[in-house]
C-alpha positions in Angstrom: 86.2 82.2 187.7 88.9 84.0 186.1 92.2 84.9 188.9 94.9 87.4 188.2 97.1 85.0 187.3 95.2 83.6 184.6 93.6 86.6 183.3 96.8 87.3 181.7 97.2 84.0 180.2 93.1 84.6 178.7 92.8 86.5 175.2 89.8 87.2 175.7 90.0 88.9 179.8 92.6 90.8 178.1 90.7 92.5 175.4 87.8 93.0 177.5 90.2 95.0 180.0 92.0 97.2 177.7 88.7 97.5 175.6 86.6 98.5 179.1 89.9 100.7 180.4 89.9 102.9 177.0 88.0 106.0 176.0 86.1 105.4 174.2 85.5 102.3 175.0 85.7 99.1 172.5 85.7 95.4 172.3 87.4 93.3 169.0 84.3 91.8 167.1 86.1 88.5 166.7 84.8 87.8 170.4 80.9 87.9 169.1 81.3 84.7 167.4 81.0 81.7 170.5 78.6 79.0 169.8 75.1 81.1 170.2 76.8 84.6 168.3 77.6 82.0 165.3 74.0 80.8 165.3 72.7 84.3 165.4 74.6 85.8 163.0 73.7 83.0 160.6 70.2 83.5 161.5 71.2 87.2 160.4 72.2 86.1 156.8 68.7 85.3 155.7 67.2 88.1 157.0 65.0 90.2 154.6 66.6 93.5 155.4 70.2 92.0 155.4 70.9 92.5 151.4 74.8 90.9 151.8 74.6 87.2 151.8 71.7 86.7 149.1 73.4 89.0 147.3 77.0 88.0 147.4 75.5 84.1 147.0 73.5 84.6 143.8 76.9 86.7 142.1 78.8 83.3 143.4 76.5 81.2 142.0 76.0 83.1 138.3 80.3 83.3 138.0 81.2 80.2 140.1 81.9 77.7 137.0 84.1 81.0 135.5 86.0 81.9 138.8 86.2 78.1 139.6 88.0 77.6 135.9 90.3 80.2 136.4 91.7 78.1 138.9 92.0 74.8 137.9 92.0 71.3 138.6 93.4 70.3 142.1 93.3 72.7 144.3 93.5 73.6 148.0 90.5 75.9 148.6 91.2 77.4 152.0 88.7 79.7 153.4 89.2 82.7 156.1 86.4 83.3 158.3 84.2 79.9 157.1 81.2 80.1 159.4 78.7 77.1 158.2 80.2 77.6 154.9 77.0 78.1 153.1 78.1 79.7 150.0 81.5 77.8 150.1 79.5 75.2 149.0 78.2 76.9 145.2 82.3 76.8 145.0 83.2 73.0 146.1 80.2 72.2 143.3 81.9 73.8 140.4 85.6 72.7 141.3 87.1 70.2 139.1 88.6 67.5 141.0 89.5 69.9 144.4 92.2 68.5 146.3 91.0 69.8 149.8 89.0 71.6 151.1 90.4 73.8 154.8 87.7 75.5 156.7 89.2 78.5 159.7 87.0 79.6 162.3 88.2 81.0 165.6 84.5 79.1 167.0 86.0 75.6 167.2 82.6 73.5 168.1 81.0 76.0 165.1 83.5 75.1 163.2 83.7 71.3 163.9 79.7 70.7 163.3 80.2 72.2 160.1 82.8 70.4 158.5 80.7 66.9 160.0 78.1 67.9 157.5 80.1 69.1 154.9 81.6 65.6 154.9 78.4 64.1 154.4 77.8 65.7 151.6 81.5 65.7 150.0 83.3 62.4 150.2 85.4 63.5 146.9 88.3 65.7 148.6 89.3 66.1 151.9 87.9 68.6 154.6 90.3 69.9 157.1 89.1 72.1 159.4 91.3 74.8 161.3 91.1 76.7 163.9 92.4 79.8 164.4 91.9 83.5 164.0 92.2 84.7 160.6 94.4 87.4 161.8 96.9 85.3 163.4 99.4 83.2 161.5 98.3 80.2 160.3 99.5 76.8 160.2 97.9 74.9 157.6 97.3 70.8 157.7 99.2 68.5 155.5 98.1 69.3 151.6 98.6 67.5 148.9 101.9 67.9 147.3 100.8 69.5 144.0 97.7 71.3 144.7 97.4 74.9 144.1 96.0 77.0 147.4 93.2 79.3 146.8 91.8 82.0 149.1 88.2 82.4 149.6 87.2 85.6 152.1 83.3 85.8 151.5 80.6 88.0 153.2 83.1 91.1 153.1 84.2 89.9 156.2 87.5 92.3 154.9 85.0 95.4 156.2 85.3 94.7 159.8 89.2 95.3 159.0 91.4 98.1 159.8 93.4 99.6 157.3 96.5 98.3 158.7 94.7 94.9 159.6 94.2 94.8 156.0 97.4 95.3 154.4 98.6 92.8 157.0 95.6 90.1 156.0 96.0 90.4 152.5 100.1 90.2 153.0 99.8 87.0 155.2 97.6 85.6 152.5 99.8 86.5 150.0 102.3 84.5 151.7 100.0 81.4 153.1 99.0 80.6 149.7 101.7 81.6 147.3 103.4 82.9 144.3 100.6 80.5 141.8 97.6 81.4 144.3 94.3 82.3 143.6 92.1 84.7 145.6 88.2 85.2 145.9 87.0 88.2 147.8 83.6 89.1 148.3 83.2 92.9 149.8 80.4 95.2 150.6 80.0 98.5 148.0 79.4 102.2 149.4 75.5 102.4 149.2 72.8 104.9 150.7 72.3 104.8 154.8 68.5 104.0 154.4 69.7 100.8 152.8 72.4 100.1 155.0 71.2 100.9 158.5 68.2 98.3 158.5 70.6 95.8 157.3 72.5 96.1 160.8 69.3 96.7 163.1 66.6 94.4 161.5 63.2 94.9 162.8 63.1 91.5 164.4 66.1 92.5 166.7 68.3 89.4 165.5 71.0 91.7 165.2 70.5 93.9 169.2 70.7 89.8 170.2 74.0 89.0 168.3 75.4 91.9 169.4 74.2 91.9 173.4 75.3 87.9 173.1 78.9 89.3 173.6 77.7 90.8 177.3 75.9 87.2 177.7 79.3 85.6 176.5 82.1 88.1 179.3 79.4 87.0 182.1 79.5 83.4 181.5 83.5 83.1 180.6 85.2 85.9 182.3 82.5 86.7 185.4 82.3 90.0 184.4 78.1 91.0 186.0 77.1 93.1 182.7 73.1 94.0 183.2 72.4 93.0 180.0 68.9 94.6 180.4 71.2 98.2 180.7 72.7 98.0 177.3 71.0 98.1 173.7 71.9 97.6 170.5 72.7 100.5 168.0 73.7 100.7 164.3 75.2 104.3 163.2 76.2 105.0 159.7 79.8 106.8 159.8 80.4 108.5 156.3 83.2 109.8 157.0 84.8 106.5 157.4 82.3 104.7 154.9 81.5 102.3 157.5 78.5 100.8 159.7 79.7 101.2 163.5 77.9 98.8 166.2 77.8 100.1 169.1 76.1 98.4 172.7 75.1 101.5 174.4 74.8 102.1 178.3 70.9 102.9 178.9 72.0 104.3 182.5 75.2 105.6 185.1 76.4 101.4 185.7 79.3 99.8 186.8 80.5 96.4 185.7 83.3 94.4 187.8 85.6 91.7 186.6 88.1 89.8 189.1 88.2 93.2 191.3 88.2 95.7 189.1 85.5 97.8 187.8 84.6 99.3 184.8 81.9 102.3 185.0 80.0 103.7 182.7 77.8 107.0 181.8 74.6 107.0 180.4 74.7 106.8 176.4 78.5 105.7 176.5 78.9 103.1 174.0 81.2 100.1 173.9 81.9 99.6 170.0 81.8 96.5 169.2 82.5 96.1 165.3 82.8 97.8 162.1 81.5 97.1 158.8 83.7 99.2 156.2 82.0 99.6 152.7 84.1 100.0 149.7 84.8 101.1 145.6 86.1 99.1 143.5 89.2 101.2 143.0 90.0 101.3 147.0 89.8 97.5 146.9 92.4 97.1 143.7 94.8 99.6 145.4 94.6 97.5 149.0 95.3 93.9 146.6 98.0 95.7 144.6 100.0 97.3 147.3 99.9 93.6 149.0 101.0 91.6 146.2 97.8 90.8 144.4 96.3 91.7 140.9 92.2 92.0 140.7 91.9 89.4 137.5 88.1 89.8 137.0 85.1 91.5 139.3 81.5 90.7 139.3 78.9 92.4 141.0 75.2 92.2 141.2 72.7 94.3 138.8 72.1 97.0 141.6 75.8 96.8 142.6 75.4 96.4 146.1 78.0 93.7 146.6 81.4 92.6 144.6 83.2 89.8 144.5 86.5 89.7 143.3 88.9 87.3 141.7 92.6 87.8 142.7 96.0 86.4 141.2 99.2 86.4 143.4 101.2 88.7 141.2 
């Protein structure tokens, strides 16, 4: 159980209490990814109605010996956000002699059991896991000397990004991997609602689970006594912010306590939890430019759902 004094000291407490204090109220979606939210959301990925994944794999997997060439022999790919690295893995089979290979996840045992298989698998180039928050700054391991550093930020991951959040990700990449670096972005494109909205509430309620896991999650580390039985899942298509919102929504008047304090709630009052921003190409080449990075190349899919761009540090 959580005390005052080391509620201050927990990242996650913190969030949860300014999230929970503020109107409306909101939680970072970094903290839907423990152990179980990583397992559900890659159950997520190969769900029929979520288009983003098989997409964004078979563009990776037409363009990966081209994108891969662009970069060269000997490099450090270092990817943001890894999860179990599924499509990283079209990219570390069309590399030419990679030097390393650096995996960041903020979920560490995720993150760990991943890299064990990829080893496996890969016994050609190093894999050195990391973990961190992609939006912190990041320390990377020991690479080899000469190696180039490439970026890989798949599953347009960038959409759950503020605009200020991105400018400062794509600045602190910028830096991380330097004036020869390389950068592969995969991002979501603006598409109709009836496309979008199943994507994010799937009829087998995957989604409602990953989402409610984060109530599931405050109970067990932070003590908080969420009903999760009083909240469910919603997906709402915001247009004028070209962005999927989710949103846990209160089904009734409830109050939820954490070390003393409580938090009420009206019925229908949301907590949103995370943000999926869709974008044009232009939009993304003015957000690389402006942070020191030139769009070399973009491929998309046939229906252009999805992009995935190559990026030079210019």
């Amino acid at each position: 159980m959580l005390t005052k004094t080391n509620v201050q000291a927990c990242p996650f407490a913190r969030d949860l209490i300014d999230g929970l204090s503020s109107m409306p109220k909101s939680l970072p979606c970094q903290w839907l990814y423990d152990q179980r939210g990583s397992e559900l959301f890659e159950a997520i990925t190969e769900l029929p109605e979520y288009y983003p994944t098989r997409t964004e794999t078979k563009i990776l997997a037409a363009h990966a010996d081209r994108i891969m060439s662009a970069i060269g022999p000997q490099a450090a790919l270092i990817e943001y956000g890894a999860g179990a690295s599924i499509k990283t893995r079209i990219l570390l089979d069309a590399a030419d002699r990679l030097a390393t290979y650096v995996p960041i996840d903020v979920s560490a045992e995720f993150l760990i059991q991943t890299a064990d298989d990829l080893r496996q698998t890969y016994r050609d180039f190093a894999i050195q896991p990391v973990v961190a928050n992609f939006l912190a700054d990041i320390t990377l391991p020991a690479l080899p000397e000469h190696a180039s550093r490439t970026g890989f930020f798949p599953g347009s991951t960038i959409g759950n990004l503020s605009d200020v959040e991105i400018q400062h990700f794509l600045n602190s990449a910028r830096q991380l991997l330097g004036a020869s670096g390389h950068f592969i972005l995969g991002y979501d494109l603006h598409k109709s609602a009836d496309i979008l909205i199943p994507a994010y509430d799937d009829a087998q309620g995957v989604t409602a689970a990953f989402n409610l896991n984060l109530l599931v999650r405050a109970n067990r580390e932070l003590g908080t006594d969420f009903d999760v039985t009083r909240f469910k899942h919603q997906a709402i298509w915001n247009e004028a912010f070209s962005r999927i919102e989710m949103h846990l929504v209160s089904q009734c008047r409830q109050s939820v306590r954490m070390n003393g304090q409580v938090f009420n709630f009206d019925v229908g009052e949301t907590i949103h939890t995370e943000n999926s921003r869709k974008f044009t190409q232009i939009s993304i080449e003015q957000a690389c430019l402006t942070s020191g990075w030139t769009v070399q190349e973009t491929f998309n899919d046939p229906d252009n759902l999805f992009a995935v761009a190559l990026l030079k540090a210019n």
